[in-house]
MDTraj code that builds the backbone (N, CA, C; nanometers):
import mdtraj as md
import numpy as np

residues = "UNK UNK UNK UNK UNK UNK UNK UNK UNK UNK UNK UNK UNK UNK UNK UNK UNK UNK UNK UNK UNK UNK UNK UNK UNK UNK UNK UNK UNK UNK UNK UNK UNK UNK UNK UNK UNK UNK UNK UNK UNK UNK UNK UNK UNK UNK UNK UNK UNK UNK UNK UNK UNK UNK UNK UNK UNK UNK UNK UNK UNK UNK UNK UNK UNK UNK UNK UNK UNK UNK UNK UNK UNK UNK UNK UNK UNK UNK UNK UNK UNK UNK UNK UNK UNK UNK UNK UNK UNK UNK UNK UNK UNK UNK UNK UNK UNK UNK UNK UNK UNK UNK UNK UNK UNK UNK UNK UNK UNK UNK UNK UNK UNK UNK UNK UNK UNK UNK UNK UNK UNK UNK UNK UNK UNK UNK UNK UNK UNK UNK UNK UNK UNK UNK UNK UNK UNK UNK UNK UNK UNK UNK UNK UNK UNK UNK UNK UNK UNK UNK UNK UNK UNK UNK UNK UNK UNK UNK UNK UNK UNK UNK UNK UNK UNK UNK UNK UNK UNK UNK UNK UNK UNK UNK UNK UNK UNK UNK UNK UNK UNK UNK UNK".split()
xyz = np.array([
    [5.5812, 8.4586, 15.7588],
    [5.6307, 8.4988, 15.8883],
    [5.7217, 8.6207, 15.8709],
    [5.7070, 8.7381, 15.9616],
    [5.7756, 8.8162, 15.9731],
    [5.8982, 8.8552, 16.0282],
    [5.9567, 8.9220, 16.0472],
    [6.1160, 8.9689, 16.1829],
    [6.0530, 9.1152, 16.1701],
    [6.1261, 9.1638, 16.3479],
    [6.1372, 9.2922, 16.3440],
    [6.2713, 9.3545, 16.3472],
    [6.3293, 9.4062, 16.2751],
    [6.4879, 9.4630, 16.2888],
    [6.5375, 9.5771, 16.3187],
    [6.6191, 9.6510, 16.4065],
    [6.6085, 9.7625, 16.4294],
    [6.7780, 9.7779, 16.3734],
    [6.7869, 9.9028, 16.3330],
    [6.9280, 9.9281, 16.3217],
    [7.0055, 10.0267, 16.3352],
    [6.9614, 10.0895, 16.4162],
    [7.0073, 10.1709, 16.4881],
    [6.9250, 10.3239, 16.5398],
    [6.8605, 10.3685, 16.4129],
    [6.8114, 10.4857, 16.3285],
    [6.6825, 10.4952, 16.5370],
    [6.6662, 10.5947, 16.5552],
    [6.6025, 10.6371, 16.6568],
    [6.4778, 10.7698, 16.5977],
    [6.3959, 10.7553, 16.6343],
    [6.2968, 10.8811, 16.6071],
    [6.3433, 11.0578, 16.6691],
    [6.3756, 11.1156, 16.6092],
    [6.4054, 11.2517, 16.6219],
    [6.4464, 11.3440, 16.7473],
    [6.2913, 11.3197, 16.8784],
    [6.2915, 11.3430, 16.9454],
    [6.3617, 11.2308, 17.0888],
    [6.4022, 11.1113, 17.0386],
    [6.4547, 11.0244, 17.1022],
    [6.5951, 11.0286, 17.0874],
    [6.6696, 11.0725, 17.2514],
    [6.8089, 11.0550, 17.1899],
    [6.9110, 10.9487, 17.2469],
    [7.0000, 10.9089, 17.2547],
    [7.0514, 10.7339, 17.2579],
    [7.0550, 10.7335, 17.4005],
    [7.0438, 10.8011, 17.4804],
    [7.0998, 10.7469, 17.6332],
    [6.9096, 10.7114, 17.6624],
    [6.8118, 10.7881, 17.6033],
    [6.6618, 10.7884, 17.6099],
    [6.6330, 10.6226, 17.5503],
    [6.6737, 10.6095, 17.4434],
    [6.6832, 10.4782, 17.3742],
    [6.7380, 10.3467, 17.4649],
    [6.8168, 10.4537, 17.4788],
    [6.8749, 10.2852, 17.5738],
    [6.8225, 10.2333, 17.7225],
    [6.7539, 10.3389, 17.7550],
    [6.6637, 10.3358, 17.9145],
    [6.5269, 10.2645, 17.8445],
    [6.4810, 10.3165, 17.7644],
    [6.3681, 10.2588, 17.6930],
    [6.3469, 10.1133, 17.6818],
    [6.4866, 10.0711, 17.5740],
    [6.5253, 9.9558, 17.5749],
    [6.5348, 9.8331, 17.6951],
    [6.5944, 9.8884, 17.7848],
    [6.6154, 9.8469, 17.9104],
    [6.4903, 9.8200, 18.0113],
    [6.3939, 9.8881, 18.0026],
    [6.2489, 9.8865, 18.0429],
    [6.1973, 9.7762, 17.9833],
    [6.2089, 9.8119, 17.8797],
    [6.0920, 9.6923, 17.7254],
    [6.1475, 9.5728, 17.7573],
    [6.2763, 9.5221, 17.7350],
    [6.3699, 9.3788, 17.7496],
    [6.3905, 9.2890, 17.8623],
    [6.4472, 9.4194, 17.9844],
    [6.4943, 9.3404, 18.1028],
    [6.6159, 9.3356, 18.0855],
    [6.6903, 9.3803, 17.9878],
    [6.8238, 9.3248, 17.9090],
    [6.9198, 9.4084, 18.0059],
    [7.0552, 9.3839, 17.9893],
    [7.1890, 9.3869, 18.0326],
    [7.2265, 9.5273, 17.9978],
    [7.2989, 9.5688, 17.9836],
    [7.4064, 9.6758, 17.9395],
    [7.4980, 9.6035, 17.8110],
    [7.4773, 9.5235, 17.8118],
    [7.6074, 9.4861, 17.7211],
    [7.5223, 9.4309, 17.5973],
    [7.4011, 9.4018, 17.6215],
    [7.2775, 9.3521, 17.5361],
    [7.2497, 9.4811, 17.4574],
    [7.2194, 9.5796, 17.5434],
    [7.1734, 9.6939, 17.5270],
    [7.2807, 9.7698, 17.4174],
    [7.3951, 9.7631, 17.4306],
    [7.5125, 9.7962, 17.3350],
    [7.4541, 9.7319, 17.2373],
    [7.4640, 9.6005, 17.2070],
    [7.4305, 9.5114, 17.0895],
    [7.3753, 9.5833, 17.0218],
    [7.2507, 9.6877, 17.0639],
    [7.1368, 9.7423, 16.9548],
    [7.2104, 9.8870, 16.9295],
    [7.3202, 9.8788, 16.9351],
    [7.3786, 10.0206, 16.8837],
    [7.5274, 9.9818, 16.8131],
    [7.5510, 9.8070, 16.7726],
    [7.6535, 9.8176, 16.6959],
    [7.6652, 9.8610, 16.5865],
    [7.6110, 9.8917, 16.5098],
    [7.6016, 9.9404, 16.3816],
    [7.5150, 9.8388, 16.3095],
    [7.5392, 9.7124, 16.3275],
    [7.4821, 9.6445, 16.2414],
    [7.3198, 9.5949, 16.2780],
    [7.2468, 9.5567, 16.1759],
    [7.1036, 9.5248, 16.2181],
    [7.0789, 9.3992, 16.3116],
    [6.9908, 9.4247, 16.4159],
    [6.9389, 9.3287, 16.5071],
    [6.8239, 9.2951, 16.5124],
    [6.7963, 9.1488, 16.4642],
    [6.6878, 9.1203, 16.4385],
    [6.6142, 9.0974, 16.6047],
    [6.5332, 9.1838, 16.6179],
    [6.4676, 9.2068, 16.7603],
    [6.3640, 9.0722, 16.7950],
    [6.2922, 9.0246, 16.6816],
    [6.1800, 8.8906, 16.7081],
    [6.1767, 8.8287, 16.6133],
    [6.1587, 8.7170, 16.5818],
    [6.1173, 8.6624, 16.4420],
    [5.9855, 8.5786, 16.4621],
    [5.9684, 8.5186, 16.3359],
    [5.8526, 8.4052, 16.3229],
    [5.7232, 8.4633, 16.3774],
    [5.7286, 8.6338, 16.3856],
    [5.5860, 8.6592, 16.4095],
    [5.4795, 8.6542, 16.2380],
    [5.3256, 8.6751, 16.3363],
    [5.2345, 8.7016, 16.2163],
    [5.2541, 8.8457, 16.1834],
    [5.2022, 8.8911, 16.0905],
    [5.1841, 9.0713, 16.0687],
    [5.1542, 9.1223, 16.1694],
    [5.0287, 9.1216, 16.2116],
    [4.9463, 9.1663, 16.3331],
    [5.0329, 9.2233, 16.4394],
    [5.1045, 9.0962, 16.4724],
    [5.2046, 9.0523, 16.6015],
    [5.2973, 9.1672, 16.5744],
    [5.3659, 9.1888, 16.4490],
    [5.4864, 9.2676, 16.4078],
    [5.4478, 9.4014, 16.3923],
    [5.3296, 9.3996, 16.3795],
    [5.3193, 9.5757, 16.3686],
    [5.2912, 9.5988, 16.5122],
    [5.1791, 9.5395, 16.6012],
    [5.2297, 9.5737, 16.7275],
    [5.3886, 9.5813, 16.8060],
    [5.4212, 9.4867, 16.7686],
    [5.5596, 9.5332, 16.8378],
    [5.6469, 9.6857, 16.7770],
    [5.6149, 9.6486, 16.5884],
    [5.7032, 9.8004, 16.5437],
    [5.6452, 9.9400, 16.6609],
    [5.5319, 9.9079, 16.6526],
    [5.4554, 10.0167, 16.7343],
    [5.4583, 10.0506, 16.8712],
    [5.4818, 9.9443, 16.9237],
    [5.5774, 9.9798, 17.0805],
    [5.7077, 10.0093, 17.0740],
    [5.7751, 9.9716, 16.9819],
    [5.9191, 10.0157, 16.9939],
    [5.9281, 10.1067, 16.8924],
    [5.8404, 10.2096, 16.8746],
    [5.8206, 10.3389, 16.7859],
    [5.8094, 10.4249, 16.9365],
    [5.7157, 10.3719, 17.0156],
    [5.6885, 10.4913, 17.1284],
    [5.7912, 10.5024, 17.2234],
    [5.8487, 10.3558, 17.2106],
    [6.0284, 10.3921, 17.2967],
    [6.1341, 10.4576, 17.2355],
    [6.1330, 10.5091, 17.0710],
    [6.1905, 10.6159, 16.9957],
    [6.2666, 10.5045, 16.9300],
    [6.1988, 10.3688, 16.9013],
    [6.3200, 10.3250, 16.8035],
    [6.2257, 10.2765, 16.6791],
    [6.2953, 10.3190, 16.5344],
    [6.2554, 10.3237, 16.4292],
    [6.3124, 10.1760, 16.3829],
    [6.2198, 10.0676, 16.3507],
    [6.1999, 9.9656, 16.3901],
    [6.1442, 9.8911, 16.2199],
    [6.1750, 9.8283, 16.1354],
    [6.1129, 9.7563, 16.0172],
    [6.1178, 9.6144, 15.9749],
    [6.0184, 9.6256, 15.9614],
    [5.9157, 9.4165, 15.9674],
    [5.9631, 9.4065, 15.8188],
    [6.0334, 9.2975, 15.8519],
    [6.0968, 9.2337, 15.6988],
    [6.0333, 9.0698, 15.6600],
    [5.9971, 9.0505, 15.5837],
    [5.9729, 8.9124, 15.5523],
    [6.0938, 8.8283, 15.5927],
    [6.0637, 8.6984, 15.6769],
    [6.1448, 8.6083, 15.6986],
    [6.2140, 8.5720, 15.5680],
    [6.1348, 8.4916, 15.4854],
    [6.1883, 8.4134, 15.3344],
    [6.2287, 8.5046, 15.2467],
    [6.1793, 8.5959, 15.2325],
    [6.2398, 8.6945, 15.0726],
    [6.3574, 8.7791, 15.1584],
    [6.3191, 8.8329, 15.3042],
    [6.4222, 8.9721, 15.3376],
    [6.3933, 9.0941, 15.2724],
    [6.2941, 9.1069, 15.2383],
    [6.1823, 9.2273, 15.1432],
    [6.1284, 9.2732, 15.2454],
    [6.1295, 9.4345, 15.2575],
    [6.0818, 9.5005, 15.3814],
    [5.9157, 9.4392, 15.3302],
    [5.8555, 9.4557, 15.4401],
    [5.6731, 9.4194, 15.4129],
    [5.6261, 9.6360, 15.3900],
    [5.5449, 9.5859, 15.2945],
    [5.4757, 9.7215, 15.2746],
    [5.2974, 9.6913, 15.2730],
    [5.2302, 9.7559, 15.3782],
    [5.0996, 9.7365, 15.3685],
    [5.0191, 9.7952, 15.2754],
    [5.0589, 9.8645, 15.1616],
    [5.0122, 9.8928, 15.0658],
    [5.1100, 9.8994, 14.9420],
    [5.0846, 9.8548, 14.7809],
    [5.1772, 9.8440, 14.7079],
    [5.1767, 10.0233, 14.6528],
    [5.1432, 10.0944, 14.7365],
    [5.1870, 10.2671, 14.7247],
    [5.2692, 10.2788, 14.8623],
    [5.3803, 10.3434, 14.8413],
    [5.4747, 10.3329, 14.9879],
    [5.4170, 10.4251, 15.0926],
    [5.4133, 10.3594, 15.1801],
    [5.4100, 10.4244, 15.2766],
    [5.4583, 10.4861, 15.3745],
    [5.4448, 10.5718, 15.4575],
    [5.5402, 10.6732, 15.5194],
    [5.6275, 10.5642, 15.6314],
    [5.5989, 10.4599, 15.6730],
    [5.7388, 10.3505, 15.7018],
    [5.8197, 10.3110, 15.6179],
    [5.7754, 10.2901, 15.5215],
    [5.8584, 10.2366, 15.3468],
    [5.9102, 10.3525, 15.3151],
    [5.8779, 10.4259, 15.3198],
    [5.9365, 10.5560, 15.2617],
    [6.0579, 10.6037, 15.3809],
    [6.0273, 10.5992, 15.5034],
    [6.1593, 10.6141, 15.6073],
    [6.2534, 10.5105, 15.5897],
    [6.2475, 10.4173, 15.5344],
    [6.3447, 10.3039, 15.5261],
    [6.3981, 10.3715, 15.3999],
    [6.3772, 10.4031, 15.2995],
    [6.4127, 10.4277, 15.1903],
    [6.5285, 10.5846, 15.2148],
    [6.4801, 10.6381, 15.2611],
    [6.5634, 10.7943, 15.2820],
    [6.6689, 10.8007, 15.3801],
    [6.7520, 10.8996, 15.3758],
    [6.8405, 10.8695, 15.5141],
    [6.8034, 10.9161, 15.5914],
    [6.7167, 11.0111, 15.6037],
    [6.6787, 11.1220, 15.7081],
    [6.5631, 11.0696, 15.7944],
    [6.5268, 11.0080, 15.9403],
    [6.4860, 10.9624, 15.9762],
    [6.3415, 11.0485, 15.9652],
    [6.2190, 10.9820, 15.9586],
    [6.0756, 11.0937, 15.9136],
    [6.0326, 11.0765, 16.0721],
    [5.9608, 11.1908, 16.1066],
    [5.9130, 11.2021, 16.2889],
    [5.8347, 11.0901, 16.2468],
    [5.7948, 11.0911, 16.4019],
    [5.7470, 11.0480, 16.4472],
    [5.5595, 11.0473, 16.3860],
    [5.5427, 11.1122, 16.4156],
    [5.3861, 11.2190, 16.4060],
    [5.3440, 11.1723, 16.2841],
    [5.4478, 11.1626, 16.1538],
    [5.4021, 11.1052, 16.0641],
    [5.4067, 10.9558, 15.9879],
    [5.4670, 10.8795, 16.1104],
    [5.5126, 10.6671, 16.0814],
    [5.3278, 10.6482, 16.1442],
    [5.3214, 10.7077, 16.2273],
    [5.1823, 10.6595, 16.2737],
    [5.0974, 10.7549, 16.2725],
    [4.9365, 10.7843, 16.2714],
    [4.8993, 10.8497, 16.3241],
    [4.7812, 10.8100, 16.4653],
    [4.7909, 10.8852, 16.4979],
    [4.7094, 10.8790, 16.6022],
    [4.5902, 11.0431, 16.6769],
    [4.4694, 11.0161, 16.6590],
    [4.3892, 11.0819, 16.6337],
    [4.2817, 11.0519, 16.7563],
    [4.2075, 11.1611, 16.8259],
    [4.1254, 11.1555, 16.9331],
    [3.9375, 11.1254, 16.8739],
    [3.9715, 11.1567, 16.7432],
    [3.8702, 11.1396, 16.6861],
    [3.8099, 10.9756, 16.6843],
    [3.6989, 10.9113, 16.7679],
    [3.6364, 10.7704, 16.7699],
    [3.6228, 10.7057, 16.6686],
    [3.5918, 10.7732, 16.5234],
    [3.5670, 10.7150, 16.3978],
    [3.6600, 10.6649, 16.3294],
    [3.7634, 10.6560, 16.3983],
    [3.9115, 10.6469, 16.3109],
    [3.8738, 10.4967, 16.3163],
    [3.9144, 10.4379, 16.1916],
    [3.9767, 10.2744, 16.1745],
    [4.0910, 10.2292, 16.2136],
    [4.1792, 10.3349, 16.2367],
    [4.3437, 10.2962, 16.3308],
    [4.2701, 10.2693, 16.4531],
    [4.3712, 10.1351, 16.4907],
    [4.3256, 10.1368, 16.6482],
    [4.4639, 10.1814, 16.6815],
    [4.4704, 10.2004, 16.8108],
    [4.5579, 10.2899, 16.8880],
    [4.6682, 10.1887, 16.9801],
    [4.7841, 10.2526, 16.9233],
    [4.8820, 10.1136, 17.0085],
    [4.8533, 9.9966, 17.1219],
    [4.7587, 10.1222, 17.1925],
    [4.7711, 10.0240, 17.3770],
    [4.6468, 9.9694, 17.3443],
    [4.5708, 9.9456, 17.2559],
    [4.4366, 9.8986, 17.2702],
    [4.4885, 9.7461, 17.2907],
    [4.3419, 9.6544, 17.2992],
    [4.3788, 9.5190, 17.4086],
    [4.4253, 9.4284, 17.2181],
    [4.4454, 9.3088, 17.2522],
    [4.4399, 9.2195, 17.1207],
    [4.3700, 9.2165, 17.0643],
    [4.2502, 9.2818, 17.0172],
    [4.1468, 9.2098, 16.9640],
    [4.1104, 9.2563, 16.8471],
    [4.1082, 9.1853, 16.7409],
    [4.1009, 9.2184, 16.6400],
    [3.9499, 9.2109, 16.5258],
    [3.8852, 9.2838, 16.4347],
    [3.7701, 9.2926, 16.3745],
    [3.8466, 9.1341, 16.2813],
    [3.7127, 9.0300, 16.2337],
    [3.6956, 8.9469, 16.1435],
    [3.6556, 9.0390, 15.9909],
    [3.7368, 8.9827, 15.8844],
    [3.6335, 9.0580, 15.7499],
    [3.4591, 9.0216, 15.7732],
    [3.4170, 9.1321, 15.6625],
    [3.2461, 9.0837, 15.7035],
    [3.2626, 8.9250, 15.6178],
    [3.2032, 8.8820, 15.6715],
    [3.1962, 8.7575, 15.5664],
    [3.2662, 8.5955, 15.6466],
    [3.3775, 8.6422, 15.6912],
    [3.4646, 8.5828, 15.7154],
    [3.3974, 8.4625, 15.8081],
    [3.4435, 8.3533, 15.8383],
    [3.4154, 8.2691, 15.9392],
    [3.4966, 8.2343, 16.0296],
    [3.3894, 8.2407, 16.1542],
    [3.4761, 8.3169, 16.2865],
    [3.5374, 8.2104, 16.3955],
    [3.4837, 8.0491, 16.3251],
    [3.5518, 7.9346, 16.3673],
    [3.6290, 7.8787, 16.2408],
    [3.7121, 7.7835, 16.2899],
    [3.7695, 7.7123, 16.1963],
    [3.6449, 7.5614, 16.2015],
    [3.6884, 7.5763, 16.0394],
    [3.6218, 7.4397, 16.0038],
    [3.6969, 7.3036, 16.0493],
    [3.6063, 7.2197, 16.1093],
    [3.7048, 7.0537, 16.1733],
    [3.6574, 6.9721, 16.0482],
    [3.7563, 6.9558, 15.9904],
    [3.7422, 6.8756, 15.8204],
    [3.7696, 6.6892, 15.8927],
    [3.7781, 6.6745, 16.0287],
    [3.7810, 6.5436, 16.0785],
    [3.6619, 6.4751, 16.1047],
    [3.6725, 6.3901, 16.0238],
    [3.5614, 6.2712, 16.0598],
    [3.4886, 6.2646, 16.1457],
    [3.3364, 6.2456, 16.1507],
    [3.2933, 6.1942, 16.3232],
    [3.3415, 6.0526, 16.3309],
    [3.3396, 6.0300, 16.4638],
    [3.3589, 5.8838, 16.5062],
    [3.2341, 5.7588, 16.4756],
    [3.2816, 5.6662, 16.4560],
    [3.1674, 5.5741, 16.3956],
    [3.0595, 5.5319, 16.4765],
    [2.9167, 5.4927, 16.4470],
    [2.8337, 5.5291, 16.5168],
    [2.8879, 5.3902, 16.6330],
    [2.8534, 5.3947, 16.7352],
    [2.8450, 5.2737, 16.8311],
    [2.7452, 5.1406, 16.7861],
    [2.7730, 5.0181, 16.7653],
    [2.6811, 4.9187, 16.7267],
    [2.5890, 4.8918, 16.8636],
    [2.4139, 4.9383, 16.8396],
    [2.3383, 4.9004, 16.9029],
    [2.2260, 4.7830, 16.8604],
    [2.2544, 4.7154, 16.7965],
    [2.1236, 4.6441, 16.7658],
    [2.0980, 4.4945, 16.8662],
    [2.2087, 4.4932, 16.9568],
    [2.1710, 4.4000, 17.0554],
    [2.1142, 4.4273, 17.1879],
    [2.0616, 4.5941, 17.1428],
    [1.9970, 4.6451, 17.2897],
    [1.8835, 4.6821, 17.2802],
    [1.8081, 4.6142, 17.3584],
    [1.6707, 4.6086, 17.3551],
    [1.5534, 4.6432, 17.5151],
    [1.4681, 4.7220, 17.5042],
    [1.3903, 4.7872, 17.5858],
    [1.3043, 4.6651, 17.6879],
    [1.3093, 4.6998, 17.7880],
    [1.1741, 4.6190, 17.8703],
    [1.1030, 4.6914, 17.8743],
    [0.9684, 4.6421, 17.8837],
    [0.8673, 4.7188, 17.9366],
    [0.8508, 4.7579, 18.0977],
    [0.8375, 4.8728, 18.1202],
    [0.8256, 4.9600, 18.2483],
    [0.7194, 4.8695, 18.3438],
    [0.7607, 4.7833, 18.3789],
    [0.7275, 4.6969, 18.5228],
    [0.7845, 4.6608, 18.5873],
    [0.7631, 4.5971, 18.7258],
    [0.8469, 4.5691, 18.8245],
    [1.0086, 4.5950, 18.8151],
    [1.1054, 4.5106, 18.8047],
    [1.2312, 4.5248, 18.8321],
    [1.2469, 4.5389, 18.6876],
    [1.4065, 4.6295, 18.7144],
    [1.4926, 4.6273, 18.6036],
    [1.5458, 4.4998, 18.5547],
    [1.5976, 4.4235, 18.6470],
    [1.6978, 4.2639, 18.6696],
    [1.5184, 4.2009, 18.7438],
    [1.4973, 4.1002, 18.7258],
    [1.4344, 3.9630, 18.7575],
    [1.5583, 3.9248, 18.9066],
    [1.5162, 3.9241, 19.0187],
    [1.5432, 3.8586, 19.0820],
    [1.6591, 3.7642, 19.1075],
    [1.6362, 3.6548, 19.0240],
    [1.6314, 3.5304, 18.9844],
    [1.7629, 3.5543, 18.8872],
    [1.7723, 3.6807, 18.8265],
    [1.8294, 3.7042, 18.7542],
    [2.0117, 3.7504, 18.7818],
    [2.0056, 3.7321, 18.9601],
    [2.1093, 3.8267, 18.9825],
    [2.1970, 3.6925, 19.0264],
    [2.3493, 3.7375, 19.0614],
    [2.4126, 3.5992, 19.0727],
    [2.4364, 3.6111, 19.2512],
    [2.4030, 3.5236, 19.3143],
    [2.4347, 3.5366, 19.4119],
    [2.5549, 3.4572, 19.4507],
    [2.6202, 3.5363, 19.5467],
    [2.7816, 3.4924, 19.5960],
    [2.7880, 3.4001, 19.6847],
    [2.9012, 3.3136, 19.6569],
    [2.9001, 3.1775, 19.7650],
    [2.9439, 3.2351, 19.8399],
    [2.8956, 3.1367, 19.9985],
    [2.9355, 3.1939, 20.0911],
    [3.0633, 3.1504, 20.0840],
    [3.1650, 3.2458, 20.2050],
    [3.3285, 3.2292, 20.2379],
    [3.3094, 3.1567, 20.3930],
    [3.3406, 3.0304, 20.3459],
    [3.4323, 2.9640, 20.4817],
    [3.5558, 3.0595, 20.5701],
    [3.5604, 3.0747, 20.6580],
    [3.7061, 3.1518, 20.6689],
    [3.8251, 3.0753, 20.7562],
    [3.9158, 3.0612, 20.6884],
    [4.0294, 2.9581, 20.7520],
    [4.0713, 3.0157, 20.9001],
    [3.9527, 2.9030, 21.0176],
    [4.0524, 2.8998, 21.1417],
    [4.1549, 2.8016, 21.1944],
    [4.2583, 2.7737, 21.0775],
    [4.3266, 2.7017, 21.1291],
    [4.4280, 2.7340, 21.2312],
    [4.4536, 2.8348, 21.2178],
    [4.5754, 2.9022, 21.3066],
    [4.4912, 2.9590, 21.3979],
    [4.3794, 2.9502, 21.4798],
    [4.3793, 2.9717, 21.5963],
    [4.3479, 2.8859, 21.7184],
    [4.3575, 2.8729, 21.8081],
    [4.3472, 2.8295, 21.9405],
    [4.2863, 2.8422, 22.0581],
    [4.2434, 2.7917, 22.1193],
    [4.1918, 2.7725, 22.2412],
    [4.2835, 2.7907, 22.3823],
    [4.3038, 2.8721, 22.4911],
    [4.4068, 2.8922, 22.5751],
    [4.3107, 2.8992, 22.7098],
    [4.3515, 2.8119, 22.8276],
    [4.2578, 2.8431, 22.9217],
    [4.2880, 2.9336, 22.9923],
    [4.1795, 2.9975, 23.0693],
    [4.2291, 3.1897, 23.0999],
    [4.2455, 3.0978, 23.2612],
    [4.3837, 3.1689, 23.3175],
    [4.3610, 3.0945, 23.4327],
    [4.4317, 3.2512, 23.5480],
    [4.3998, 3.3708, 23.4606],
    [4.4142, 3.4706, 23.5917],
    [4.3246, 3.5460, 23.6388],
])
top = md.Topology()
chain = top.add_chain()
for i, resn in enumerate(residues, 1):
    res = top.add_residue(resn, chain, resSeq=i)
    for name in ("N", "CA", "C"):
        top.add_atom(name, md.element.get_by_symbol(name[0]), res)
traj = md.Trajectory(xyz[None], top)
């Protein structure tokens, strides 16, 4: 599981009153919330996401100008998607915040394998991969039929003879009466 943490550091062309309207859009948050992400110290913005989840978010809160890094929950080891650094690993590492233009790219060209921030959720399976999960649960045990047995296709399903017929109901008139009509 990942966190996203921001700590202050803003992208180049983003400057703090821009940041903080940004902020304020993205959150819903307060003014006084909104301070929070400019105390100096780091604010962990989400936790307990997957990767996936965390680079989308770094990536929306890259286009609101905030320079934004997915740390492993358990170690606190920035995550690097390749063990050669990359130009996010490498902005965490320097003081000098790196633009924008070069944390992501983004290209008009169709062939690209980056998908593009606003695209919907959906993500490619490896080739190979299997695209349900396996149910490692038991089937249920078969139903015991061996006391059910076929008629042959004639007359009735039930015999007649076969059905129970209901006693008749007496119905208690004790409580009523006889009154002579005399108007």
């Amino acid at each position: 599981m990942y966190e996203i943490i921001f700590t202050g550091r803003l992208t180049p062309e983003t400057s703090k009153d821009t940041a903080k309207e940004n902020i304020a859009k993205l959150f819903k948050a307060s003014a006084a919330q909104i301070e929070a992400f400019f105390s100096g110290r780091p604010v962990i913005i989400k936790n307990q996401l997957d990767i996936t989840t965390a680079q989308k978010y770094e990536r929306t809160l890259l286009k609101a100008g905030l320079i934004c890094q997915i740390v492993d929950s358990n170690t606190k080891e920035p995550w690097q998607a390749e063990p050669a650094p990359s130009p996010v690993a490498a902005s965490s590492e320097t003081s000098t915040p790196t633009p924008a233009s070069s944390i992501t790219e983004q290209t008009d060209d169709p062939s690209s394998s980056q998908p593009a921030a606003d695209d919907h959720d959906w993500t490619l399976a490896p080739v190979g991969a299997d695209l349900v999960q396996a149910d490692n649960t038991p089937p249920p045990p078969a139903p015991d039929v061996s006391d059910i047995t076929l008629k042959p296709m004639e007359g009735y399903l039930v015999n007649p003879e076969e059905i129970p017929k209901p006693k008749p109901v007496t119905p208690d008139t004790s409580n009523l009466s006889l009154s002579s009509d005399e108007t």
